[in-house]
N, C-alpha and C positions, 0 to 999 in steps of 0.2 A: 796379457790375456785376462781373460774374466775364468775366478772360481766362485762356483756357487753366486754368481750373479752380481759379484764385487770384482774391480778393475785390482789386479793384485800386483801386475810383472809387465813391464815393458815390451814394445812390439817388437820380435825378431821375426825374421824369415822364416825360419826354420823350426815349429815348433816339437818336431821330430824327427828323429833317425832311427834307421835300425841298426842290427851288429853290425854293418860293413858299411857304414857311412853316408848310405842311400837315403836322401829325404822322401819322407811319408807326410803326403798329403792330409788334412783331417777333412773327414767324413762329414757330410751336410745333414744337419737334424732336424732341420725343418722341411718335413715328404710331404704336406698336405695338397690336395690340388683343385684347381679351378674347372668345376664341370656343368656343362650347360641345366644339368636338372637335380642340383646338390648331392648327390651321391660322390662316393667317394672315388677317389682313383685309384691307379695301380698301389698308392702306398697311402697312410694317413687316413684320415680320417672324411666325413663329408659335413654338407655344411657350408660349402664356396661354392656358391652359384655363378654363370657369367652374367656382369653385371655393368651396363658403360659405369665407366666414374668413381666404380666400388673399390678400386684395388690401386696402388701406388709402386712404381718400380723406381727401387734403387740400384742406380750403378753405377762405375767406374769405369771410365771413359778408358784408364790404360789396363781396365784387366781384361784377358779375352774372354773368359767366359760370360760377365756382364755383358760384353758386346757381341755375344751370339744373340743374347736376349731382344739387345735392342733393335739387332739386324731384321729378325723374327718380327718381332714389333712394328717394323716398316714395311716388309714383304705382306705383312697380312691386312696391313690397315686400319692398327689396331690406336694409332698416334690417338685419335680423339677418345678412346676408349681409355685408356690406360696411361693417366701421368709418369713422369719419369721426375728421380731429383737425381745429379749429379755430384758424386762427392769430390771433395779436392786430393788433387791426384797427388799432391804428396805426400808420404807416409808420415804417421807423427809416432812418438812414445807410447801414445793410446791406440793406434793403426787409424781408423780411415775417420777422415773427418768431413764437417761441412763448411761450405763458405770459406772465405781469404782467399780464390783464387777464380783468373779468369774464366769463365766457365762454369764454375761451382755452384752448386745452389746451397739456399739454406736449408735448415728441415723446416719442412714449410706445415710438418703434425704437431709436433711438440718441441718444438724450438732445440730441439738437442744438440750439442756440439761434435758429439761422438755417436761414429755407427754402434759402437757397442752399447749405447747406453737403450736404443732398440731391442737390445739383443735381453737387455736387463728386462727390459719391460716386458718381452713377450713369455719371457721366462725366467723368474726371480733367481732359480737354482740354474742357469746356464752354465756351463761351464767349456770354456776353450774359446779359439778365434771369432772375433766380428767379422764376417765375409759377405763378400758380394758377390751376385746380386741377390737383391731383397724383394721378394714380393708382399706387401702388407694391405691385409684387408682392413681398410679406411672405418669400416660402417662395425665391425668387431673388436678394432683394434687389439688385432694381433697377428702373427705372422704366418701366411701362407706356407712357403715354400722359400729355401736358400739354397735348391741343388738346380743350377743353370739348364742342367738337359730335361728336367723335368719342365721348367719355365717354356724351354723351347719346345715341346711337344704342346702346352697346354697352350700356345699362343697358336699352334697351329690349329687346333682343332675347335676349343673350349669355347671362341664369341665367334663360328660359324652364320647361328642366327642373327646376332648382329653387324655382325660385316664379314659379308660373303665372300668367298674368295676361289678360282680357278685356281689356285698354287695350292700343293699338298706336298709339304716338308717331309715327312714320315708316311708315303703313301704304303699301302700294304705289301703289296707285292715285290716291292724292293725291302723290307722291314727287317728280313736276314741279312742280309749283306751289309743295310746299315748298319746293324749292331752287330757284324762281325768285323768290318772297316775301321767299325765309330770306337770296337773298346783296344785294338791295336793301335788305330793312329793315336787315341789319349793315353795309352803305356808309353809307347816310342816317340810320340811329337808333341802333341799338345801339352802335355804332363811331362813328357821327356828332357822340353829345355831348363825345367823348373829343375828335375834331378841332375841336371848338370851343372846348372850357375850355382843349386844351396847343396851340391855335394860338401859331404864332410870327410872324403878321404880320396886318394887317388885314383884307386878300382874302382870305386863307386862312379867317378865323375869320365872316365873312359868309360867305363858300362853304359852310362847314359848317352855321350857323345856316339859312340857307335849304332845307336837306336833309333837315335835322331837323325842321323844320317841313312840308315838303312830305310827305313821309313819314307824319308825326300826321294833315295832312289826310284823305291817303289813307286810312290806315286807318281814320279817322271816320266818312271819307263810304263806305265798302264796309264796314264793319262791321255785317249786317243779322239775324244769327243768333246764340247766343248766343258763338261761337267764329269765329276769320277762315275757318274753312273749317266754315260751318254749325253743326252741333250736334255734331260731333266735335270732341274738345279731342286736339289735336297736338300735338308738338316749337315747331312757329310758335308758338303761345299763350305756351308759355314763354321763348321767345326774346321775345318781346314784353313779357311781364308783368314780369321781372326789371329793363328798362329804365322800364316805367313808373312801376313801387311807387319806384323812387328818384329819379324827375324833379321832384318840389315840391321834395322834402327836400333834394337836394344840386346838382343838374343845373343847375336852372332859377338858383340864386345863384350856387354856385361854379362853376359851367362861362359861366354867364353866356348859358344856351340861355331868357331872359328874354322871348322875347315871347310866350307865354302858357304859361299852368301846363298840366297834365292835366284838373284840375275846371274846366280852360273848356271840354273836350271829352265832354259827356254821355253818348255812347256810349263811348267810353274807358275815360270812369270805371265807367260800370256793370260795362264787361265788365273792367276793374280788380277790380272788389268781387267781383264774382262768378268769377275764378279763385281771387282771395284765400281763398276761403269753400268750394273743393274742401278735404275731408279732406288733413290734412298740409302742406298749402304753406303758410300762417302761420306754421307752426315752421320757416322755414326765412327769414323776415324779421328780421333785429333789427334796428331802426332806430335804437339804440343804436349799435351794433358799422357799420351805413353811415354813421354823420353824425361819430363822432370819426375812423373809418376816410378819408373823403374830404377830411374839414378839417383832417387830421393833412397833408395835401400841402403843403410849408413852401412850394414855389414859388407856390403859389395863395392859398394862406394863412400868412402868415409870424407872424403873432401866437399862431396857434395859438386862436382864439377857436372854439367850438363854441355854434352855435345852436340854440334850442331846434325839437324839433318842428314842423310847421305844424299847427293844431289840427284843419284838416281830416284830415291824412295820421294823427294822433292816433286821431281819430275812427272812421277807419274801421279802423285796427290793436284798439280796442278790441271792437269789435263781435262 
């Protein structure tokens, strides 16, 4: 991790717990946000205008929240507005990095090797994890925004004027329900299998497993329309589907979230297949880049061994 803006300690998973074992996620310090007439947004400061060309997205093809980003990115039409670099999905001693892997890009700003060393730039005194995703404003050279749901709301809204779009991720009148859905399914699911794979004690990691499961319930048995909120596909959808396309593959073994897969939940699975199967969100899957990405974690996996595919999560990637 980076202190005060120096690479000091090794990548772990984990870079917190509390008294009972429970991993504690770190908070995103980069709120700034992208607004069509520079003003500022709900957090941060203003200053980011919407601009084609002006702003660069960094992510990680096996993290989910990076891939809400880039889901966003597709659904709005943002591809020719907003470059993307890809970092290599294996973890290293410094965490994420660029290039050596298929897929991967280089940093195509400042030649850097390490996400962190971004992290140095935008802010000499940073201190704690390099995380993805990254939005950095090209023409400032310095960084936007590192909190995913923000990224996701300002791709919905922020370059309207330059590419128009009939889809509204965050439409208003659903805006409660998303963020009463959106901060339970990220305690219990989204964030839940991460408290169960980097649990650091017994209670803590049944705590999470029961969450995580209560959570898939729920959303099985209220799942009646082709989307959690009817036949509108929302921001919720993708907060949901990002965790689900990687729960056989990596979740369910190495997090050890093992008492049932996704294809024991039929409704899940369908509405699984059938966000998969909206234009542009496939390319935004490598299950490639999730499975050596999550088994590259030495503390979960110290062999380093990479399992193949499940034929079913195969099956429906090929379709």
């Amino acid at each position: 991790m980076l202190f005060e803006g120096k690479w000091v300690e090794n990548w772990q998973p984990v870079q917190k717990a509390d008294e009972k074992g429970r991993f504690v996620r770190q908070v995103s310090s980069f709120r700034n946000w992208i607004t069509p007439d520079r003003r500022p947004g709900p957090t941060g400061e203003g200053g980011f205008p919407a601009e084609a060309g002006r702003y660069r997205l960094y992510v990680a093809l096996i993290c989910p929240w990076a891939s809400r980003t880039l889901i966003a990115r597709k659904l709005k039409g943002l591809e020719d507005l907003i470059p993307v670099t890809v970092v290599n999905p294996t973890l290293t001693d410094q965490g994420w990095s660029f290039g050596g892997y298929p897929g991967a890009d280089e940093d195509p700003r400042f030649g850097a090797r390490y996400m962190h060393e971004l992290y140095s730039r935008a802010d000499p005194k940073f201190t704690g994890r390099a995380t993805v995703p990254v939005l950095w404003d090209t023409k400032q050279d310095i960084m936007v925004n590192n909190e995913s749901a923000d990224i996701l709301r300002m791709f919905d809204t922020a370059f309207e004027h330059l590419a128009p779009s009939d889809l509204r991720l965050y439409p208003e009148d659903l805006a409660a329900e998303i963020d009463g859905l959106g901060a339970r399914m990220y305690g219990l699911l989204n964030n839940g299998v991460y408290k169960a794979g980097f649990a650091s004690s017994q209670e803590a990691y049944e705590e999470a497993v029961d969450g995580v499961f209560a959570m898939l319930d729920e959303l099985e048995s209220s799942l009646t329309g082709d989307f959690l909120f009817g036949d509108r596909l929302t921001e919720i959808d993708i907060r949901a589907f990002v965790t689900l396309i990687r729960f056989d593959a990596a979740y369910h073994g190495l997090f050890k979230t093992n008492r049932r897969q996704i294809r024991d939940y039929p409704r899940l699975s369908a509405y699984m297949e059938r966000i998969l199967q909206i234009p542009g969100v496939r390319a935004t899957v490598d299950m490639d880049h999730i499975l050596h990405g999550y088994y590259s974690i030495k503390a979960l996996n110290p062999q380093g061994i990479v399992p193949e595919i499940p034929d079913h999560v195969a099956t429906l990637l090929r379709v």
